[in-house]
C-alpha positions in Angstrom: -15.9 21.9 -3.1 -15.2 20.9 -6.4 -12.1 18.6 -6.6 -9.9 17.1 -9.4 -8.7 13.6 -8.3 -5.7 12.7 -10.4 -4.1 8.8 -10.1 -4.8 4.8 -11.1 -8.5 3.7 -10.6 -9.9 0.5 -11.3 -9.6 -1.8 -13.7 -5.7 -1.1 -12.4 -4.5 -3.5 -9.7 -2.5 -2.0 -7.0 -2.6 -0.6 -3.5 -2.7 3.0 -5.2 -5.9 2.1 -7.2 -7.5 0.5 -4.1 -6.4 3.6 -2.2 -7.9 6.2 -4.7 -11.2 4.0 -4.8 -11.9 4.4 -1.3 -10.7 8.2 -0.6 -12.6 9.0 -3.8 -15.9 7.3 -1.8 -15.1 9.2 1.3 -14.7 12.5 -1.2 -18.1 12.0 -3.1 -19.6 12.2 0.3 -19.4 15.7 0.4 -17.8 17.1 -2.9 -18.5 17.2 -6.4 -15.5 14.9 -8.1 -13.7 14.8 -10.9 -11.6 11.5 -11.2 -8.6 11.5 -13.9 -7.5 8.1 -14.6 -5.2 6.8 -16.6 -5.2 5.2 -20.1 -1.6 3.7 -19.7 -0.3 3.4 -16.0 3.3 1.1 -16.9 4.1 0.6 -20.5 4.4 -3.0 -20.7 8.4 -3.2 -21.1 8.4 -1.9 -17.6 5.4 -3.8 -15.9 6.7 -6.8 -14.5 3.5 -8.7 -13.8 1.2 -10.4 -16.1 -1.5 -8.5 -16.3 -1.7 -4.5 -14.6 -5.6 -4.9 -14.4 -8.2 -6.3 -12.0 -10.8 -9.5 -13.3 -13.3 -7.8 -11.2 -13.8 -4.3 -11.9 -15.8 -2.0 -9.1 -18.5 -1.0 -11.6 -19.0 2.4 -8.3 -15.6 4.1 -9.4 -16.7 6.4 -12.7 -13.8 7.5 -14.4 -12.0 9.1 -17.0 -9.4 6.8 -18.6 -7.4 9.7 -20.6 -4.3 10.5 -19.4 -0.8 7.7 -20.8 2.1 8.3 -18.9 3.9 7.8 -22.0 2.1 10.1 -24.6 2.3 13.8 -23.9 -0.6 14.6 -25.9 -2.8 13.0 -23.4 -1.5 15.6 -20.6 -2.6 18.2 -22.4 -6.0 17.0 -23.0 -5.9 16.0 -19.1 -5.2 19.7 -18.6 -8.2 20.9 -20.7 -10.5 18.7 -19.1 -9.3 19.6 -15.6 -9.9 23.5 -16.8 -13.0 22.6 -18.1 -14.5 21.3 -14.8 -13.0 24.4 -12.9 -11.4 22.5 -9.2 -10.9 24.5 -6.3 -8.1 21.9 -5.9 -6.1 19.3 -7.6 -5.0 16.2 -5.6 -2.4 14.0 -7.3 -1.1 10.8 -6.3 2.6 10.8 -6.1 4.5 7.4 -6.0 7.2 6.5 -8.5 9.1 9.3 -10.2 8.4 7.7 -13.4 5.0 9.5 -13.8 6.7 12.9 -12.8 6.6 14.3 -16.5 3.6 14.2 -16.9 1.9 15.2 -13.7 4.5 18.4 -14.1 2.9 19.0 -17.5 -0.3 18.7 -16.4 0.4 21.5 -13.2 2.2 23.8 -15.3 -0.3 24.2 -17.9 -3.0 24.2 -15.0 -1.5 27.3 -13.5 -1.1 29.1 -16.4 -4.9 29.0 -17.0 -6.4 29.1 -13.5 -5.5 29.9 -9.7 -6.2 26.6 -8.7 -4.3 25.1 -5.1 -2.4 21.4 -5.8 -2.0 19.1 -3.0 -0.1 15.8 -4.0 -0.6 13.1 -1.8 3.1 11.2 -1.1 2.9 7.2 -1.1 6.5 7.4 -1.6 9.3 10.3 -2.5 12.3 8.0 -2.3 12.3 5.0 -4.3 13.4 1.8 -3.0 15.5 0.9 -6.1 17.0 4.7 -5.8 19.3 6.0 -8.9 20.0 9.8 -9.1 17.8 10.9 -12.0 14.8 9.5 -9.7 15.9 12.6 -7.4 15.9 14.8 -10.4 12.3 13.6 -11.3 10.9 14.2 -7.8 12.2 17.5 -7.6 10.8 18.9 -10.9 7.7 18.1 -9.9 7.4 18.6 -6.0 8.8 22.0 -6.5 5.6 22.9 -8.7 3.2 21.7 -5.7 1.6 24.0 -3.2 0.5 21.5 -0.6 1.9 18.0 0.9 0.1 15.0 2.4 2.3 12.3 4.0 1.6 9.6 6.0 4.8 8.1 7.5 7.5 10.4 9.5 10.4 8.8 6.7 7.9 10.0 4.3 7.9 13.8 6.0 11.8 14.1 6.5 12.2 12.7 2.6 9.9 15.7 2.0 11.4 18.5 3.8 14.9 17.7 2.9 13.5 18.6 -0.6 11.4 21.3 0.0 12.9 22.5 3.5 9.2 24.7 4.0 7.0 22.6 2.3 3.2 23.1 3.9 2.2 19.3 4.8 -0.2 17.5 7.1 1.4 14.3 8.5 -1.6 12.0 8.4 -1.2 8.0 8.5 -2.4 5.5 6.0 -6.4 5.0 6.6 -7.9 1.5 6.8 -8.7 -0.3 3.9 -12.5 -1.2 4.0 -13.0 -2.2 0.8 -12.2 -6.0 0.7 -15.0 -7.2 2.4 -16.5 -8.8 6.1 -14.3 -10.8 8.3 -15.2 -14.7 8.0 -15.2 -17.5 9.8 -11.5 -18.3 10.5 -12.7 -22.4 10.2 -14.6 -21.6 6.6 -11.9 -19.2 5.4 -9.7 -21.9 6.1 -11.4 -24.6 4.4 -12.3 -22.5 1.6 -8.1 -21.8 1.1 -7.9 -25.5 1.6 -5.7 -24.8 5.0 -5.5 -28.0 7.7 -2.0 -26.3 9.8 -3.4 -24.9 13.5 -0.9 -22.1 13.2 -1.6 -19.9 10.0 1.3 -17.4 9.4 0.8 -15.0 6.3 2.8 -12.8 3.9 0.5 -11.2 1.6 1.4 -8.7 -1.7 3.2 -8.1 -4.3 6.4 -9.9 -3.9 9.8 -7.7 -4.7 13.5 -8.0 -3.2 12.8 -5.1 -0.7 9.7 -6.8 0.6 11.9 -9.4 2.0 10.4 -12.6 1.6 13.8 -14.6 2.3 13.7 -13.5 5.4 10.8 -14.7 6.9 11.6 -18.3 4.6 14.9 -18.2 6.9 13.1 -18.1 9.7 11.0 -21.1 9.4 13.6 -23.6 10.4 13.9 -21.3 14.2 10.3 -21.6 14.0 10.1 -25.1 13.7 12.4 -25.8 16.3 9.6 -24.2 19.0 6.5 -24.6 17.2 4.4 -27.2 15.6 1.6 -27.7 13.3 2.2 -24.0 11.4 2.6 -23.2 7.9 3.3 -19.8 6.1 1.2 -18.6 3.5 2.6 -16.7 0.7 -0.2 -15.3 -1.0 1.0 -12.6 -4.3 2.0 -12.0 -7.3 6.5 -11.8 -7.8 7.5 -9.0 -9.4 11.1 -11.2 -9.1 12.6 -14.8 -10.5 10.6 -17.6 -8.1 13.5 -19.8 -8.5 15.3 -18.1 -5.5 12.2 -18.5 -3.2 11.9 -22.3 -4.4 15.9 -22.8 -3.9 15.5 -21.4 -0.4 13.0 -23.6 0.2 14.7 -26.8 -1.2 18.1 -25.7 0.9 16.4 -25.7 3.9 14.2 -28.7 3.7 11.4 -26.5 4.5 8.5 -27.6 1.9 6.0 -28.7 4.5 6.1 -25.4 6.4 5.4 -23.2 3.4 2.6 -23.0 0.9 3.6 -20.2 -2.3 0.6 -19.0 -3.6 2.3 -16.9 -6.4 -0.3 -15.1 -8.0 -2.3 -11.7 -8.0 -5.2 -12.6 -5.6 -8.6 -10.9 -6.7 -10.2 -8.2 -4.2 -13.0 -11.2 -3.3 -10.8 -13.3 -2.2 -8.7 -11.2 0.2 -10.9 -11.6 3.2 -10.2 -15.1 3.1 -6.5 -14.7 3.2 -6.9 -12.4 6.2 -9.8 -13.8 8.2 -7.9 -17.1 7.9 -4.9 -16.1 9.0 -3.3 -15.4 12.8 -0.9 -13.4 12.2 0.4 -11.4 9.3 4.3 -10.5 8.5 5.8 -8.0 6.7 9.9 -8.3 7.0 10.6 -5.6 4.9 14.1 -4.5 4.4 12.8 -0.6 3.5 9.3 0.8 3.9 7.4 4.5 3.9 4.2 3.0 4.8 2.2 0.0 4.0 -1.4 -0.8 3.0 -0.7 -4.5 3.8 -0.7 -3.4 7.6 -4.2 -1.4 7.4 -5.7 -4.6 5.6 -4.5 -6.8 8.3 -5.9 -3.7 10.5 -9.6 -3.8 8.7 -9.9 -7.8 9.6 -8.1 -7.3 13.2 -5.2 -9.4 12.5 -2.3 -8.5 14.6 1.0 -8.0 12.6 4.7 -8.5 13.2 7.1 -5.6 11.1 10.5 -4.8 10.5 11.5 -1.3 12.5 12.0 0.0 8.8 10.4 3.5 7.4 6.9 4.0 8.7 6.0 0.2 10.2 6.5 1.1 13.7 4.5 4.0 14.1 1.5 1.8 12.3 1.8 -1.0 15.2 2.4 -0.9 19.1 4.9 -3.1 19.8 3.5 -5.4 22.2 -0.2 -4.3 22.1 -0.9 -4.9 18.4 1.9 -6.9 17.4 5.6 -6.9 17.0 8.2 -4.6 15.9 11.7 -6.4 14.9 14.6 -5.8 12.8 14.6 -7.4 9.8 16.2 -10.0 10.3 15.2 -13.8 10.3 16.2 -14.3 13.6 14.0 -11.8 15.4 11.1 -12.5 13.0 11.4 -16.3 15.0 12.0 -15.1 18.1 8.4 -12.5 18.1 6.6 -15.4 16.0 7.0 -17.9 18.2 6.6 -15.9 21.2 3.4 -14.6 19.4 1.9 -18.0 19.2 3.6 -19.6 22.5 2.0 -17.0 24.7 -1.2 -16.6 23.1 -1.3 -13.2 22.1 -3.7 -13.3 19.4 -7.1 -12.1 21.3 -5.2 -9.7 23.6 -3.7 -8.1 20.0 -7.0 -8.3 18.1 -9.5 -6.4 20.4 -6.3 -3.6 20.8 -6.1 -3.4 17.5 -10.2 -2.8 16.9 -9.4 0.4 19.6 -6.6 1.4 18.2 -7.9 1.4 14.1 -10.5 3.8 14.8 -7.2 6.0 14.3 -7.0 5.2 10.8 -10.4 6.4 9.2 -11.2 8.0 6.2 -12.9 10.7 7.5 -10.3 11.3 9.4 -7.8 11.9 6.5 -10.1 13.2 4.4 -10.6 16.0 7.5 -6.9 16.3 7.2 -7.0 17.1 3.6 -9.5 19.6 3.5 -8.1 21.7 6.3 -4.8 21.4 4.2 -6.2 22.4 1.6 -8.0 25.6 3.1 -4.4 27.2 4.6 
């Protein structure tokens, strides 16, 4: 089948890049691909960060780098090349309704040249910082789509709320596979310069919805049953620091946290992950995250917030913990977590449980998607 793979490939940083890398290796398998990348993902007045690309680039992923969210030449010429290689489908990645414009151009002048089936894939349909014209955005472009994949329940009801008989496959977030072999836990640690017993992680992009402050608030109920611990932040903040570093001054918790505030490089995740025991994620909204299914990929149990599509991602007491988010319940599971042990019993459920989360498996779910 010949397929047209529209969304952010390397250089870009990103969990969607990192996600189109891998499903576009799982693809190429078995298809003949066409990846559409683009020139300009964020303009820079509305990229946060400091840089939007990678320092090491995945020299595998062979691209097209034509189509600028902000110039609608480019999604003409997107269009033509698209004709040009003659799909049988068109899979977009759908995240932020910012890049609805020109994914809609693109569709429209697909359809008025060729028969050809769309299938976006939905990372997120509802944004966390929601305003009205976002709704407005979604819908003129999920109205021009003929096929849905999700991958989180909130996701699905989002979806059908819009499009009430919207043709979907509810499919969850695969495992990311592409950061790596576990390490040793004692080299990972000395390589991250790490001496605490008790390694506690919270690893991403840092924003106000991700929560952060709530697991800092937890630390001083954590120290109260626990010794010898230390959380790892480990990301790039998409927000002002000062509030993380004023939380930490207030509570007089600067020996119990170590803020690592920068993008860390694909080669260096494994370390994060093989080094640490457990990883958080006290999010106060969520669809689904790729945090989880890298913590998944090095068997390293997690503890969530019951937010979005967290909980159906980990069993609550097999391969971690599911909480409210809130800093009280985050102490309560991590120090049970680490008081009873729980770390082997989660890690081998979680090595049964993964297999779940493959590629194959959503790239299965795809295709028979794509052939109703």
């Amino acid at each position: 089948m010949h397929i047209s793979l529209i969304g952010p490939f390397p250089p870009y940083r990103g969990g969607i890049s990192d996600f189109n890398l891998a499903l576009s290796k799982e693809l190429d398998k078995s298809h003949e691909l066409q990846l559409i990348n683009y020139s300009t993902l964020y303009p820079k007045i509305l990229f946060p960060g400091k840089t939007q690309y990678k320092d090491i680039v995945n020299k595998s992923s062979k691209n097209e780098r034509i189509l600028s969210s902000t110039n609608p030449f480019t999604w003409s010429k997107s269009a033509n090349k698209i004709i040009e290689f003659n799909p049988d489908i068109v899979v977009v990645h759908y995240w932020m309704p910012f890049f609805a414009p020109a994914l809609r151009k693109i569709i429209v002048s697909l359809k008025k040249k060729k028969n050809v089936k769309t299938i976006a894939i939905c990372h997120n349909l509802i944004p966390h910082e929601n305003h009205s014209i976002y709704k407005i955005f979604t819908k003129i472009l999920i109205n021009k789509i003929d096929r849905f994949v999700v991958m989180s329940e909130s996701v699905k009801s989002d979806l059908l709320k819009i499009v009430p008989n919207a043709k979907y496959r509810l499919t969850p977030h695969p495992i990311y596979n592409i950061f790596g072999n576990t390490l040793d836990k004692k080299i990972a640690r000395q390589n991250l310069d790490i001496k605490a017993k008790k390694v506690i992680l919270f690893f991403g992009l840092i924003r106000e919805y991700k929560g952060l402050d709530i697991l800092l608030n937890s630390i001083p109920k954590i120290k109260r049953e626990l010794e010898d611990f230390i959380v790892i932040v480990a990301g790039e903040c998409y927000e002002k620091t000062e509030k993380y570093y004023d939380i930490i001054k207030k509570l007089k918790i600067q020996n119990s946290v170590d803020l690592r505030l920068k993008f860390i490089p694909d080669n260096e995740v494994s370390e994060y992950f093989s080094a640490a025991d457990v990883v958080t994620l006290p999010y106060r909204t969520a669809t689904q995250s790729g945090i989880t299914q890298i913590a998944y990929n090095f068997n390293i149990p997690i503890i969530v917030s019951d937010v979005g599509g967290l909980a159906e991602i980990v069993l609550n007491g097999k391969t971690g913990y599911v909480v409210k988010p809130d800093s009280s319940e985050f102490a309560k599971a991590i120090v049970k977590y680490f008081n009873e042990d729980k770390f082997d019993e989660f890690s081998n459920n979680i090595q049964t449980h993964k297999q779940l989360f493959s590629w194959e498996k959503f790239v299965d779910n795809l295709m028979e998607l794509a052939k109703e």
